[in-house]
N, C-alpha and C positions, 0 to 999 in steps of 0.2 A: 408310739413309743417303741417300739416292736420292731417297725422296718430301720430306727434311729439305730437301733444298737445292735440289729444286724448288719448296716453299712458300716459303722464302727470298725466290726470284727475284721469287716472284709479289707477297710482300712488297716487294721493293725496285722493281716497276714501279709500284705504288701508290703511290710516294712523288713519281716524277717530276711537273715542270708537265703542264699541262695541254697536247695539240698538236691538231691538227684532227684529227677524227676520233676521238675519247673518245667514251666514252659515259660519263655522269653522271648522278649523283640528287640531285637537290632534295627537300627535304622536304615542301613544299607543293605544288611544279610537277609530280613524277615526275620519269622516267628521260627526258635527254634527250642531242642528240647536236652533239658541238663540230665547229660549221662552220669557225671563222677563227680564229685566233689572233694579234693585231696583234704588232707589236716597238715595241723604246724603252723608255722608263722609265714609260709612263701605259698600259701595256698593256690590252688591250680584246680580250674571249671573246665573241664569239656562238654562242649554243648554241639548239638548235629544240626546245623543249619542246613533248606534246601540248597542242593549243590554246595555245599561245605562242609560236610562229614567228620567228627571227631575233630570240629578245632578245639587249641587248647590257649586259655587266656588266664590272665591272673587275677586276684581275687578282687583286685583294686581297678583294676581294667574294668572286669566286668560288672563293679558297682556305678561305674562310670557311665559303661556305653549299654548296658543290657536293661531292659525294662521287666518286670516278673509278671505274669499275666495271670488274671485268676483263676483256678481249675475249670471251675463251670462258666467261664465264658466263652464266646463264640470260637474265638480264635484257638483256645486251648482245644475246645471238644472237637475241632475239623481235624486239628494235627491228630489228634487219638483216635478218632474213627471219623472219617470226610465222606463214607457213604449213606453212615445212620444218620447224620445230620444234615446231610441233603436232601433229604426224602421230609425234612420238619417241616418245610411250608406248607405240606399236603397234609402230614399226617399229623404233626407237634407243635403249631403256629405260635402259641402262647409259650411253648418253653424255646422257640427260637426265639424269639422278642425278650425272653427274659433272659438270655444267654448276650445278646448283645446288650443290654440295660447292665448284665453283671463286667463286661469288657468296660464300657464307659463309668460303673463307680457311680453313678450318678445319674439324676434326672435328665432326659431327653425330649424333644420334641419330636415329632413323628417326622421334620425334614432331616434330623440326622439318622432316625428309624429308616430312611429311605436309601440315605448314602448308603450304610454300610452291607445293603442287601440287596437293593435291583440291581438287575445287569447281571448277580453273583448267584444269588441263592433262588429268585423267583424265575418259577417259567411262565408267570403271567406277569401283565401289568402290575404296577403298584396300588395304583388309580383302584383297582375292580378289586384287587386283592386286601385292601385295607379296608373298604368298604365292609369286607365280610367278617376282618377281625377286630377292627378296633371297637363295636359294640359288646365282644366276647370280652375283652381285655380290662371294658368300662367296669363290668359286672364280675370282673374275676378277684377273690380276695388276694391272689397274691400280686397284684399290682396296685397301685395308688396313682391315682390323675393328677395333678397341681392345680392349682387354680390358673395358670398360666397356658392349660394345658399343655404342659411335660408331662411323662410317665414316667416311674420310681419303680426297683423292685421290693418287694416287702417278703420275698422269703428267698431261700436260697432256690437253686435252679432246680438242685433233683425232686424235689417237690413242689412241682406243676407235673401233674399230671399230661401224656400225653391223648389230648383229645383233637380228633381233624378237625379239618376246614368246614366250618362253618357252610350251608351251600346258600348262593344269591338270593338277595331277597326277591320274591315275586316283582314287578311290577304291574300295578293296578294301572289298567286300560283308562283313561278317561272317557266318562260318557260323551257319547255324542251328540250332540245341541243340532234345533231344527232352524230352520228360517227366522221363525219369528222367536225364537228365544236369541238369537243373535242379536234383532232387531230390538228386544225389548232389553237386553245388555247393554248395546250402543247407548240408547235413550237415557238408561243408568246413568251411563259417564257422559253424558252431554249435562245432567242436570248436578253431577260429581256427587254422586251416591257411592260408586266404586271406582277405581283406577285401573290400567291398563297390567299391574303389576298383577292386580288383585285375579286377572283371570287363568283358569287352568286347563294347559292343553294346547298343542299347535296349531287344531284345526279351529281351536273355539275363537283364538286369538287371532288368525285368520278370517274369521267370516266376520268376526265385531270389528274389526281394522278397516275391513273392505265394507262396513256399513256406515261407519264416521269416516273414512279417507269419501264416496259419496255423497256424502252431506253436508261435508263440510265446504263444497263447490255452494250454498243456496242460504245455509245456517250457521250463524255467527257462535252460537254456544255448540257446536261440531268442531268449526274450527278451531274455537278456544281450547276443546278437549284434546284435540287434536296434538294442538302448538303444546300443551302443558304434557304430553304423553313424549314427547321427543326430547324432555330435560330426564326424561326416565331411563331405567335398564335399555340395554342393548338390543335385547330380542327383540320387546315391542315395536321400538324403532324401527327396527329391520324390516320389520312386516309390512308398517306403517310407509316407508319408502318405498317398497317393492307395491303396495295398492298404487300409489300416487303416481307410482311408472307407466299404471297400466291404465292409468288415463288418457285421452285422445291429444290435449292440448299440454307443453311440458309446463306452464304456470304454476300449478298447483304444487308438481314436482319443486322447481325451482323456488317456490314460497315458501314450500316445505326446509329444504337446506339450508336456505339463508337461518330461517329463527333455529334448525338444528345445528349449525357452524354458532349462532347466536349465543348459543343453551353452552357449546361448548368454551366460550369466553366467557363467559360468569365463569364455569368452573375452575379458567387457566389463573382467573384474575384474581380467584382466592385462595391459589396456591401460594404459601412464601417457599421460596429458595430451596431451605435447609431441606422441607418437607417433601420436597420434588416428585424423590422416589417410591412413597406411602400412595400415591395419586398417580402415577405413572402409566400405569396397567388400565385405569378405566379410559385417559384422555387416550391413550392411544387405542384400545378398542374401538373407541369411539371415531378415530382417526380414518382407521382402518375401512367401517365401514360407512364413512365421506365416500372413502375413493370406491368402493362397491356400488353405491349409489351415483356417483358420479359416469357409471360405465353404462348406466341405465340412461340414465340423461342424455348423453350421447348420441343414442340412438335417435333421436329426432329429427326430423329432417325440417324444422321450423326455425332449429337453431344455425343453419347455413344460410337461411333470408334473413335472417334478423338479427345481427351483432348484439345489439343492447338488452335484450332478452338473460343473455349470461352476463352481463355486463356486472350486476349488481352481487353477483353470487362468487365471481373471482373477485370482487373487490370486498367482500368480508372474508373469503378466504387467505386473501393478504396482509387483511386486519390481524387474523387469528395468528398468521404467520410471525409478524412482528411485534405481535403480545407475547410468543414463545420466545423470542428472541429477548427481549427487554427482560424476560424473567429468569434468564441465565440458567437455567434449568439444562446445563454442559450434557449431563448422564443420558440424557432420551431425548435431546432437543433435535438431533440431526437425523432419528428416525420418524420423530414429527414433521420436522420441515419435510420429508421424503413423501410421504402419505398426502401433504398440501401439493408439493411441487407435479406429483402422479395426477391430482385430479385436475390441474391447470394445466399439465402439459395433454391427457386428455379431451378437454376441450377447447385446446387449441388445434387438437385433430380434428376436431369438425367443424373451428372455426376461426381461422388465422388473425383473426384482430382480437384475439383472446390476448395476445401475447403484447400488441400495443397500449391496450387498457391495463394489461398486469405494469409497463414500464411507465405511464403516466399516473396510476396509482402510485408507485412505490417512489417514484422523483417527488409527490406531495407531499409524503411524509418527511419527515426533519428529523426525527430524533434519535432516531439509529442509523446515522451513516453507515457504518462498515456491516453493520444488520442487514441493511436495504443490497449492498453489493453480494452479501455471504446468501439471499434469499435469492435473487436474481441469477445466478451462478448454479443454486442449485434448479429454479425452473427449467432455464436455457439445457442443463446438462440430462435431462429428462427427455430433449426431444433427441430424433432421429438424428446421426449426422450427414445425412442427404437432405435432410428440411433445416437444418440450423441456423445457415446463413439469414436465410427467409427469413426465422424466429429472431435471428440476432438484428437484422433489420427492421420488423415491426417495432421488438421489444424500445431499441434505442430512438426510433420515430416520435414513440407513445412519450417515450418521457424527454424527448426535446422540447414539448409545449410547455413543461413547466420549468420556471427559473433555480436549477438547482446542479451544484455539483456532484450530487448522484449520478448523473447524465456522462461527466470525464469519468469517473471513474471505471463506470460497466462499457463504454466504448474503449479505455485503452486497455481492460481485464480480456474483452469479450473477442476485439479485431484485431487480427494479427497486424503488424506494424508496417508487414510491406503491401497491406492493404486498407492503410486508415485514408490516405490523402483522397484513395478510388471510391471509399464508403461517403466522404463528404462532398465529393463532386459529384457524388448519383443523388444526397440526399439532397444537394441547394437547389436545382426545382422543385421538388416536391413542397419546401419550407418557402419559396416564395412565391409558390402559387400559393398557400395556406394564407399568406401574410402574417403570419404570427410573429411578434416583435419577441417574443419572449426566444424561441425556434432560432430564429437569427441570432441573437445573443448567443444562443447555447452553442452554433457554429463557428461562431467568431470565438470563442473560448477553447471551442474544439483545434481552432486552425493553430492558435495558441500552446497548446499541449502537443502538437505534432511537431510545432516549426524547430525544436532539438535536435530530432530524429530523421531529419529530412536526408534524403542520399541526392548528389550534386544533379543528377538527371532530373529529378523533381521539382529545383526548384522552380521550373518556367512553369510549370504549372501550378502549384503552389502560390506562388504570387499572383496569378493571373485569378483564380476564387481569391485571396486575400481582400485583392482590388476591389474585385466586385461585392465584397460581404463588407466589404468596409464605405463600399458607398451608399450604405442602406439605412444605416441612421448615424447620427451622432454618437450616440453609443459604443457602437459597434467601432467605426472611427479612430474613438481613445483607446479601445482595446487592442487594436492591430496597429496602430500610428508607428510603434517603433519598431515593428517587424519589418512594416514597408520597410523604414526608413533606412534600414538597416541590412536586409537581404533583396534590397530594389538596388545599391551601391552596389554590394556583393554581386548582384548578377551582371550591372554595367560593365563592371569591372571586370569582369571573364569573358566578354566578348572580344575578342581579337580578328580585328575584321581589316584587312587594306581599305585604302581611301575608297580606290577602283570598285567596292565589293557594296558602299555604303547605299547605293540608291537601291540596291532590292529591297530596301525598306518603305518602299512607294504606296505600296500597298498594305496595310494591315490590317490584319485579320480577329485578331483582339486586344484590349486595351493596353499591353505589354505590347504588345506589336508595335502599336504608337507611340509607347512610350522609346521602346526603346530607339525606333527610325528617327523620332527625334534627337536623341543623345547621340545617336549616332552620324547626324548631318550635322549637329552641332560638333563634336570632335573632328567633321574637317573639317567645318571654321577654323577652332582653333589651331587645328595640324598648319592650317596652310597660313593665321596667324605668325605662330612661332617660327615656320623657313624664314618667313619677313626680316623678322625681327635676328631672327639669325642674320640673314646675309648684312644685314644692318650693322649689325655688331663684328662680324668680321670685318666690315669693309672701314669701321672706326679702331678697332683695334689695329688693320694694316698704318690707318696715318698713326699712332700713338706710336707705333713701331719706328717709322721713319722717325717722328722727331725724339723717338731716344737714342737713336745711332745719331742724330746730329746732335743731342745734348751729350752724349758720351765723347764725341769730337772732339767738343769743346772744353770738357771737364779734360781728356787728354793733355789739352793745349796749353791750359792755365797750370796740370801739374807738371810740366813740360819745363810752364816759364818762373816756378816757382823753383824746381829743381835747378835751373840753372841760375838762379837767385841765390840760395844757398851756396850752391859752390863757389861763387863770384865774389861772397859779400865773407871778407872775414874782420876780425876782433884783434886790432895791433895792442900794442900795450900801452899805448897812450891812446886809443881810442881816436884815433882821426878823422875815421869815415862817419862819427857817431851821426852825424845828421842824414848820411845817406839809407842808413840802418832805418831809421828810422821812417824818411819817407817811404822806403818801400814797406816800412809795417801799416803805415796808412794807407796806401793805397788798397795792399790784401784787406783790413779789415774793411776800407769802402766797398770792394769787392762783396764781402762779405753780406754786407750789409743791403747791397743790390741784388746779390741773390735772395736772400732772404725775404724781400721784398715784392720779389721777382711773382707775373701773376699768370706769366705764359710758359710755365714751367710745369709739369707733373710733380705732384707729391716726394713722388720716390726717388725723381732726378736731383731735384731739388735740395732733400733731405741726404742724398750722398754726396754731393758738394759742401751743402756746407759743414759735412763732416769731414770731409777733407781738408777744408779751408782753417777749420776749428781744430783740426790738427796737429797742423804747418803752425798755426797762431801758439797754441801752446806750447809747442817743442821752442819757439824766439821768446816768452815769456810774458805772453800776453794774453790777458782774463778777460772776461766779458763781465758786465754789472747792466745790474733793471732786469727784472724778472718781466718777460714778455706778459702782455692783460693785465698785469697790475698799476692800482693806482696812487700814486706820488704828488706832492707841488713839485711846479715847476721850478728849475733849476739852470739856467742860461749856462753854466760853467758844465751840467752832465747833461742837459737833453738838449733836442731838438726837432722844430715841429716837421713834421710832412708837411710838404708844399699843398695847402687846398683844408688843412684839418687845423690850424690856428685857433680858430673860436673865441672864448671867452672862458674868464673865471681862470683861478690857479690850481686847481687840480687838474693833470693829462693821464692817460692811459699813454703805458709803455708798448708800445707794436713792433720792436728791433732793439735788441739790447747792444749797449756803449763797451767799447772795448778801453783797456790805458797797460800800461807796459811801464815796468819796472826797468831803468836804463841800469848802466852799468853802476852809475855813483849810488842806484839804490832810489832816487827820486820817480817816484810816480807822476805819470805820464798819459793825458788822455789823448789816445789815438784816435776817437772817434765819438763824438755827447750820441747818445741812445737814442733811438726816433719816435716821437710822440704826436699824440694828437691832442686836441684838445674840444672842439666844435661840438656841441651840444646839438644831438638830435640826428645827427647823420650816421650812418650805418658804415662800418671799416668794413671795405669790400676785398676779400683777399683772394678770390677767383684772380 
């Protein structure tokens, strides 16, 4: 009730104006101290800010921007004397502590006890220096604990008494254990009487570590004790790692990691999400010293004979990798993967197919795609970059054996692109001495994701692995079929080679080679086809030529004798020559009618005649009737047959339409019955 209604008070003096002699915080100025206080209604503060001396602000300004600070707080008693109060850590600890509890108004925890004071006020640690006071502070009435542990003040400052520093507590020496009390400790935790926590002392926890890390090579309840001390505290651990280094054979070691990488998936696997950061601090401790134990490991010289010895121990540390990954765990996830990716790249220093088993691991898993390339990215960037290529070549080897698009993605992240087509012609012997159909697939996939990117020099080679990746199974085959088909034209086609240049294709050298000597002795077939067929063609267009200068002769000669027809033939006014008018309209339109029929004629001469002829006939007033192809009954008075197409039946096809002519009295006049056929079953041949 007591400390309640002294925070009150302290409460209700922060609320008064402003009078001379405050101390105040600006937020930009600092802590500064009110000299004057004017009266009236337009009131005026001058306050002495460091470096701003006698500013002057208004009363409503300074309700605004100035904070009032409490006398006995920290801040106020430095500005009033900054040498008596420097000396409180040593000499006044408990009324320092109660001066910044009076600045914050309010209960605090001892991490914001820490802001406002190391670095400032301590010339020791905080670590060693709280140690010595916070037991004074537990026991002192003018503070109050929380149950949260926060600290309260419960009286005002000037009464704490100033009492020093506390001096360090002694540390008691731990007795020291013989042999056989080591040995008789171990045998404890083998039959789980005590635990590895339970013991006290570094050396004791040393000689019992190094009596179960021996025992546990011959005794199954060792080992057990053993494997269940590694889901423990740190230290033991530590110990427990460092015995098993110092074993002759690295087994033990290596048995050991795995079930403690083990121990640390239970713990990742029951973290949720939200909680990530509450749990942060042990997994990664724990992280930490993997890769400490992992530099011990190293040191073996058993692990450069024998690949699969590590084999088991990077393949749960990838486990662990993509458990961290699945658990989105954004806050500490990428200084976890760091501490994995250190002990992998580690033992790929002393054993370069570390790095192929890490990329055939990681192609198996499925469920974290973009996981599986952000993990891979981070191992690779761990190594040296004078050994990377190497790593980046294992790595991508390892996981070609298995069928997965993990494989494109860390080849087109990992190889620079004016090096992809050189990484897969170095890799297609190695994958077809393996025979691995899965390997091959993943090449033909590969040649797939490069063939965009190709620059015009690469294609001969490019096609030339296509070829050969695509004649390796059916599979492979469907996958590449339209790249052939498609940049096999593409490269035909840019060969520009003289006839004279074609036989250096005699010889080839690989299956492109062949292919193309082929295409190429075949295009001077065809070259020397088409001159053929040329000189062929001009020598038929020279006769075509000839008989149109003699069909245009001719067309001359008839407009010649037609022009002089016209002028010859005129219209008296009794019409006397009517009969002669008229024989010459029949002859033009027999004319007509002959050309038209005509089958030794060109199209074109053909059809300018008898548009001449059609004319001359219209300008004298004569029509044509019978639409040519169509079919009619016969009519003795308008048609008539072609000589050879008579046939049977009275329906004809019209093949030459009938002219008639309107004479002068207006009587309609057939100049000509229209030419038909009739013969059922015979072809009108108009060649």
């Amino acid at each position: 009730m007591r400390e309640n209604q002294f925070n009150v008070q302290k409460n209700e003096e922060h609320k008064r104006d402003f009078l001379a002699g405050d101390i105040v915080s600006h937020r930009d100025w600092g802590v500064g101290y009110v000299v004057k206080v004017g009266s009236g209604p337009q009131t005026d503060i001058i306050v002495d800010f460091p470096g701003k001396p006698g500013h002057q602000m208004s009363s409503q300004l300074a309700k605004n921007t100035l904070s009032k600070l409490p006398a006995d707080g920290l801040e106020s008693l430095l500005l009033r004397d900054r040498d008596k109060v420097a000396q409180w850590s040593q000499s006044a600890p408990l009324k320092l502590i109660g001066a910044v509890l009076a600045d914050f108004g309010k209960e605090a925890k001892p991490a914001a006890l820490r802001t406002r004071l190391e670095g400032r006020l301590l010339s020791v640690k905080w670590e060693s220096w709280w140690k010595r006071v916070q037991p004074v502070i537990k026991q002192s009435p003018y503070f109050r604990v929380r149950y949260d542990g926060s600290y309260m003040l419960a009286s005002p400052v000037e009464q704490i008494p100033e009492s020093p520093l506390p001096p360090s507590p002694k540390k008691s020496k731990p007795a020291k254990i013989s042999s056989a009390q080591a040995q008789q400790l171990a045998s404890r935790l083998e039959v789980g009487e005590i635990g590895f926590e339970g013991l006290k002392g570094a050396k004791t926890l040393r000689l019992v570590a190094r009596e179960i890390v021996q025992r546990s090579v011959a005794s199954s309840s060792a080992h057990s004790a053993l494997i269940k001390a590694l889901a423990g505290p740190v230290l033991p651990v530590r110990v427990i790692l460092d015995e098993c280094s110092k074993l002759e054979q690295p087994q033990e070691l290596i048995e050991a990691l795995v079930e403690y990488v083990s121990h640390i998936q239970v713990l990742v696997a029951t973290v949720a999400s939200e909680k990530g950061k509450k749990v942060s601090g042990p997994i990664l401790s724990k992280l930490r010293l993997l890769e400490d134990a992992t530099r011990r490991l190293a040191t073996y010289q058993q692990l450069e004979e024998d690949p699969l010895l590590i084999a088991t121990f990077v393949k749960v540390l990838l486990q662990l990798a993509l458990m961290l990954w699945r658990k989105e765990m954004s806050g500490w996830r990428s200084q976890s993967l760091g501490y994995i990716s250190n002990a992998v790249a580690i033992l790929a220093g002393k054993q370069s197919e570390v790095f192929a088993i890490a990329g055939e691991h990681l192609a198996r898993d499925e469920n974290s795609t973009f996981g599986r390339v952000a993990i891979a990215e981070s191992l690779l960037a761990k190594v040296a970059a004078k050994v990377r290529p190497e790593a980046v070549d294992r790595f991508l080897m390892g996981s070609l054996s298995v069928p997965s698009e993990f494989t494109e993605g860390c080849f087109l992240h990992n190889v620079k692109k004016e090096q992809q087509l050189l990484w897969v012609s170095s890799a297609l012997p190695q994958v077809l001495l393996s025979c691995n159909t899965s390997a091959i697939d993943a090449l033909a996939r590969l040649l797939l994701r490069i063939e965009p990117r190709l620059e015009p020099q690469e294609l001969k080679t490019y096609l030339e692995l296509v070829i050969v990746v695509a004649s390796m199974s059916p599979k492979t085959q469907a996958i590449l079929n339209s790249v052939i088909k498609d940049r096999l034209k593409e490269r035909l086609d840019s060969i520009e080679l003289e006839i004279s240049d074609l036989t250096t294709w005699a010889k080839p050298n690989t299956v492109l080679d062949a292919v193309e000597g082929a295409w190429c002795a075949r295009l001077a077939e065809e070259r020397q086809k088409a001159r053929d067929v040329r000189a062929s063609l001009e020598s038929e267009v020279k006769g075509l030529q000839q008989a149109l200068e003699t069909t245009r002769a001719k067309s001359a000669r008839l407009e010649e004798m037609v022009a002089q027809l016209k002028s010859s033939y005129r219209l008296p006014e009794h019409w006397a020559s009517f009969q002669g008018k008229k024989g010459i309209l029949e002859s033009l339109v027999v004319l007509y009618q002959e050309a038209f029929l005509a089958r030794n004629v060109d199209a074109k001469t053909a059809g300018w005649m008898l548009q001449r002829l059609q004319n001359l006939l219209q300008k004298e007033g004569v029509s044509s009737f019978g639409q040519v192809e169509s079919h009619t009954n016969f009519a003795p008075a308008l048609h008539e047959f072609i000589p050879g197409f008579e046939g049977a039946g009275k329906e004809v096809q019209i093949k030459c339409p009938g002219f008639e002519w309107n004479d002068p009295a207006g009587n309609e006049i057939i100049l000509a019955r229209a030419k038909v056929i009739r013969r059922e079953g015979v072809k009108w041949d108009t060649a």
